[in-house]
C-alpha positions, 0 to 999 in steps of 0.5 A: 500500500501507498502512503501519500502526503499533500494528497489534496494538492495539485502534485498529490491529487494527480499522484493519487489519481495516477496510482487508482488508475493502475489499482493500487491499494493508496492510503491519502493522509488529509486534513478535516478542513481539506477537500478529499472527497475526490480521493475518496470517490477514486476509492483511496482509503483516507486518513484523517490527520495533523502532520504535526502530530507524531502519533498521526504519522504513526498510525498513518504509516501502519502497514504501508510499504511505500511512502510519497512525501508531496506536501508542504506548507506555511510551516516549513519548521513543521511540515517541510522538516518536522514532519519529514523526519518522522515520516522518515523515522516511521518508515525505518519503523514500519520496514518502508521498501521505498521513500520518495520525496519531493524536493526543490530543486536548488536545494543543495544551493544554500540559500539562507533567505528561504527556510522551505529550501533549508527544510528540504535539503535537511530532510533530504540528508536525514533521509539518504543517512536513514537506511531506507531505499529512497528517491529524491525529486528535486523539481522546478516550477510547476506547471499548473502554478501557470494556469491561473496566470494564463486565465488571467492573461486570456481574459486581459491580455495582461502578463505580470512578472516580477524580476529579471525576465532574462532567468532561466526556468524549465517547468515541469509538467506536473502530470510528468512530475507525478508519474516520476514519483510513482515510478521511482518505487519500482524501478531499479535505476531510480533507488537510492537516487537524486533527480532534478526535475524539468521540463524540455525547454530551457525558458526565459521568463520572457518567454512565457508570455510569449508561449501565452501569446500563441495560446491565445492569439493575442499580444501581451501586455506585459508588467514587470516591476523590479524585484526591488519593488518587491524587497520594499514591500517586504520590508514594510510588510516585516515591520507589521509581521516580522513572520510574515516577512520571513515567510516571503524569503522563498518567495523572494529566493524563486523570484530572485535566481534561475531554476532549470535543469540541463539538457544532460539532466533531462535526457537522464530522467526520459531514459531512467523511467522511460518517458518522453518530457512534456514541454509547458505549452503542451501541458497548458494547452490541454488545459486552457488553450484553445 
């Protein structure tokens, strides 16, 4: 049986969806305020729990062979961290056969403004350290953060980016990003291995808008504020919540830096799990192109 986590997010619902599809036996790990009655409906078996709660973990991981980490949170202290390290301790506990855990990608790159990337790449260790057979996907943007943009863009004509629109990206496709996940428990070359996740194409930022621009058939106007701006209103905004301002560091480090994989890394995750990379005007033209 699966275990997966975040099951109610964008990733985990295609996760879940994906692992009914191929009837596996899937326990989802939901909160009571989430909407899980999808899951339910696909016939998941739900588990009602606080992450933040070891004995919630405990029981969830009772008689699970394979654990998919994909939630996250406001919390990194908790959720990203915590609740890792004891999901990670219940599956030494419970003789877990594979562990999949969803990163970022940049982790290992040490930035210290964002406390969710220190989160991860600290799981990451604790979990290579741990004995268990594991998988780490350190992906980049998702491809579904994009939809509501390109909504937007569809009925203005407006594209806002904030920061230099020169950085590189390459977003994954999150259905891709699914099947990865599922697949890195059963295929051998994936054990005790560490991806970068990505799609096809090195992109610009700029050239977002422009991918939005064929979709639609219609030129874009394009806002684009300094990142300074940004940095100011942060600061403004730590003067009133200090805690607040701190959560906004990851923010401030996505928008700040360029997250794509090479073409070395791409191929190396088509030819490890068998699969061709769906670039993001394929991924948002099935969903809301025209």
């Amino acid at each position: 049986m699966y275990l997966v986590t975040g099951a109610t997010g964008s990733l985990g619902r295609r996760i879940v969806r994906q692992l009914k599809e191929d009837d596996q036996a899937t326990r989802v790990f939901v909160r009571l305020s989430s909407h899980f009655s999808e899951l339910e409906d696909r016939g998941a078996e739900i588990f009602i729990g606080d992450l933040k709660l070891e004995r919630d973990i405990i029981k969830a991981c009772d008689g699970i062979q394979y654990i998919i980490s994909s939630h996250g949170g406001n919390d990194a202290q908790a959720l990203d961290y915590r609740a890792n390290i004891d999901l990670i301790d219940q599956a030494v506990a419970q003789n877990v056969k594979h562990f999949v855990f969803i990163s970022v990608l940049g982790a290992d790159r040490g930035y210290q403004d964002s406390t969710t990337f220190k989160a991860k790449r600290e799981v990451e260790k604790y979990l290579i350290d741990s004995g268990l057979n594991y998988t780490i996907l350190r992906p980049s943007g998702f491809a579904n953060n994009l939809i509501p943009l390109a909504e937007r863009f569809r009925d203005t004509g407006i594209y806002f980016s904030i920061g230099e629109q020169q950085n590189r990206t390459s977003i994954v496709s999150t259905d891709d990003l699914a099947k990865i996940a599922i697949a890195s428990t059963q295929i051998e070359a994936a054990k005790n291995q560490i991806f970068a996740v990505g799609g096809p194409d090195i992109l610009k930022r700029e050239d977002i808008s422009r991918i939005f621009a064929r979709l639609f058939n219609q030129e874009p106007l394009i806002i684009n504020p300094p990142l300074q701006l940004f940095d100011g209103l942060r600061m403004g905004i730590g003067l009133i919540n200090p805690q607040l301002n701190k959560s906004l560091g990851t923010l401030r480090t996505l928008l700040a830096h360029e997250f794509f994989c090479t073409t070395e890394e791409v191929s190396r995750l088509e030819s490890t799990f068998n699969l061709k990379m769906e670039s993001l005007e394929s991924f948002l033209r099935r969903y809301v192109g025209q």
